[in-house]
C-alpha positions, 0 to 999 in steps of 0.5 A: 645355088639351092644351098646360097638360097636356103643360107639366106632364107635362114638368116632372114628368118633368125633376123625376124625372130629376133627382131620380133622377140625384141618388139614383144619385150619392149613394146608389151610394156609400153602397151600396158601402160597406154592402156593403163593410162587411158585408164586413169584418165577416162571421166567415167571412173573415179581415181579412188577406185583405180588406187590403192588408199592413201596409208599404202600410197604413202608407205609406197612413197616413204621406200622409195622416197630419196631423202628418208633413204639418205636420212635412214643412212645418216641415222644407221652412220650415228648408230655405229659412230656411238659403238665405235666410241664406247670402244675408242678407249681401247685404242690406248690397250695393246697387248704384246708378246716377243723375245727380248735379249739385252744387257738388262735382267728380265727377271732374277731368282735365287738357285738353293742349290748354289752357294749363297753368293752364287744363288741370285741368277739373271735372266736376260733373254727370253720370250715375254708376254702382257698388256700395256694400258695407258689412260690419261685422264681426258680419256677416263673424264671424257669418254662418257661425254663422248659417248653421250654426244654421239647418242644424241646425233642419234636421236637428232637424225631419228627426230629429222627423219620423222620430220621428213616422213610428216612434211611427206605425208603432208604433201602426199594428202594434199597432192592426193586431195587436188587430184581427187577434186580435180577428178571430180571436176573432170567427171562433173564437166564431162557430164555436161559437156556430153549433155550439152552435145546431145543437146546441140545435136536435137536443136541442130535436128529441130532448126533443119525441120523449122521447128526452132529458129536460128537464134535458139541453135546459135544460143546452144552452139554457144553453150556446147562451146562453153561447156567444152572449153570448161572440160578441156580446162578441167582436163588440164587441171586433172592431168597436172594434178596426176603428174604432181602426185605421181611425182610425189610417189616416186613410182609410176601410177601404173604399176600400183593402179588396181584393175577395175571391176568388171560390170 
């Protein structure tokens, strides 16, 4: 009965071990990133400092963009269709080497040491060796147009893929400008959303010690509505401004955010 029990104790310590390990893996991540995005959405730290500058941002987003990486493997494809051309004419060389037997002479020579109507000998087998070149004139005429054409599928790839690379870096700024002034916005509406409360809470204060009347209290009611209806709209503003870019990088902002300095 003792050894059942101590079987079992076992198995539920290796299932809690395991199950522990599993959570460390998974939830130490998730963790990191909660924490990092309390991070990038708290209003008292501007987005700036919690980023790296935009000439990074947009070398991060050119690697791991989708399109520059199809573009690059398009233009290395012109790349090896131009080497591969200067060579096609090669195609039309063959080299050979093998035993011929037959009725017809390979070649002949004159043997000095037999009567002159007897010299001439044939031979008619035997291994042969050489190179067979056939050209026609397409291929001496057209090879170096051909050539040529593919140069310039090079060259209209490299052009394309720089046009990528700017209309990349066009909407990486101006994803990036939304998102700064949406920040800004967000951190100005905090501000007086924070105040308006302080505020509210004193003409509370006062209209219970009689000091101001009802209308004064509901007038700053009021204010403290409008101020926070104004920061609930600069948040969504800034939140979808921090998706969009985050969608444009290609990577999670977390993982390239700079720790902020501590005070």
């Amino acid at each position: 009965m003792t050894r059942v029990t101590s079987n079992i104790t076992m198995q539920n310590f290796q299932k809690c071990f395991f199950l522990l390990a599993i959570s460390f893996i998974f939830l130490k991540p998730a963790k990191a990133q909660r924490i990092a995005d309390s991070i990038l959405l708290d209003p008292r730290i501007d987005i700036e400092v919690l980023l790296p500058n935009l000439d990074s941002l947009y070398e991060i987003a050119k690697s791991v963009n989708p399109t520059m990486k199809q573009e690059l493997a398009a233009m290395r494809a012109n790349q090896w269709s131009v080497r591969y051309t200067r060579w096609i004419w090669a195609q039309n060389l063959s080299v050979f080497y093998n035993y011929s037997f037959g009725s017809l002479p390979l070649f002949a020579y004159a043997d000095p040491t037999k009567p002159a109507a007897q010299s001439l000998t044939q031979v008619k087998e035997g291994y042969r060796a050489g190179v067979n070149l056939s050209l026609s004139v397409f291929d001496v005429l057209g090879q170096r147009g051909r050539v040529n054409e593919q140069r310039e599928k090079v060259l209209f790839q490299k052009h394309k893929r720089d046009a990528e690379a700017l209309e990349l870096k066009r909407k990486l700024g101006s994803f990036y400008a939304d998102m700064v002034g949406y920040n800004r916005l967000y951190k100005g509406r905090n501000e007086d959303f924070m105040m308006q409360l302080v505020a509210c809470q004193v003409a509370e204060k006062e209209y219970k010690e009689g000091t101001i009347h009802m209308s004064e209290y509901s007038r700053q009611k009021n204010v403290l509505a409008d101020a926070e209806a104004a920061y609930q709209e600069s948040f969504r503003f800034y939140y979808g401004s921090l998706l969009q870019f985050e969608a444009i990088l290609g990577v999670p902002l977390h993982t390239v955010m700079i720790k902020p300095k501590k005070n």
